[in-house]
C-alpha positions in Angstrom: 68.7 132.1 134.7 68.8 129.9 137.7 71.3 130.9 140.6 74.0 128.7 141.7 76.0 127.8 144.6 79.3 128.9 145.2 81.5 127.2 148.2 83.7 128.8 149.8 86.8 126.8 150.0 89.5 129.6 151.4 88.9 133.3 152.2 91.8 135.2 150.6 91.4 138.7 152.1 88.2 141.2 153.0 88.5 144.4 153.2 86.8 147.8 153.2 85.0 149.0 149.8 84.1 152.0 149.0 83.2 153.5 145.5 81.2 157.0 144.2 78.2 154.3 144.0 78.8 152.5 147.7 77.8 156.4 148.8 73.9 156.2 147.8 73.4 153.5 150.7 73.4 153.5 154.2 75.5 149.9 154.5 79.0 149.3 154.3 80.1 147.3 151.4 83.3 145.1 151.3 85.8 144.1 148.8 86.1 140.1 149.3 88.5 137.6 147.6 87.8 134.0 147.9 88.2 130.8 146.5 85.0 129.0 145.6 83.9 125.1 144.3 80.9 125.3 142.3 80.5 121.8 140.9 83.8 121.1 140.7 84.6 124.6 139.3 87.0 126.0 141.3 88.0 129.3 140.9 89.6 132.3 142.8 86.7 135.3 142.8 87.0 139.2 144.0 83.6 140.4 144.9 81.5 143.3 146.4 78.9 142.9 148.9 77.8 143.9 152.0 78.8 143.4 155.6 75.4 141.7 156.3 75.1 139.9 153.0 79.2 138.5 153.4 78.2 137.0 157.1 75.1 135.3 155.9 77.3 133.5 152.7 79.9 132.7 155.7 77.7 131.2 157.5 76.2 129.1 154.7 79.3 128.2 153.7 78.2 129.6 150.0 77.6 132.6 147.6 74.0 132.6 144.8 75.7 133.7 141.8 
């Protein structure tokens, strides 16, 4: 399955995560609602990742889903 890119068109809201899971690593994770053009697809998304891997996909400008 090949990965794709998601833009991010709007940023909606981030905010803290933190789940029974979230506890077995030593990053902080963060619950992230944004709006994203993937081919013409666009679509409002709520996802989980981590404060380093959210600042790389901002900078970007996209997610790999």
């Amino acid at each position: 399955m090949n990965a794709l890119e998601y833009y991010i068109k709007e940023i909606i809201s981030v905010e803290p995560y933190e789940a029974e899971w979230t506890k077995e690593f030593d990053e902080k994770f963060l619950r992230i609602r944004v709006v994203t053009d993937c081919y013409g697809d666009v679509r409002e998304h709520e996802v989980i990742e981590t404060e380093k891997e959210w600042e790389e996909a901002k900078k970007r400008g996209y997610f790999f889903w």
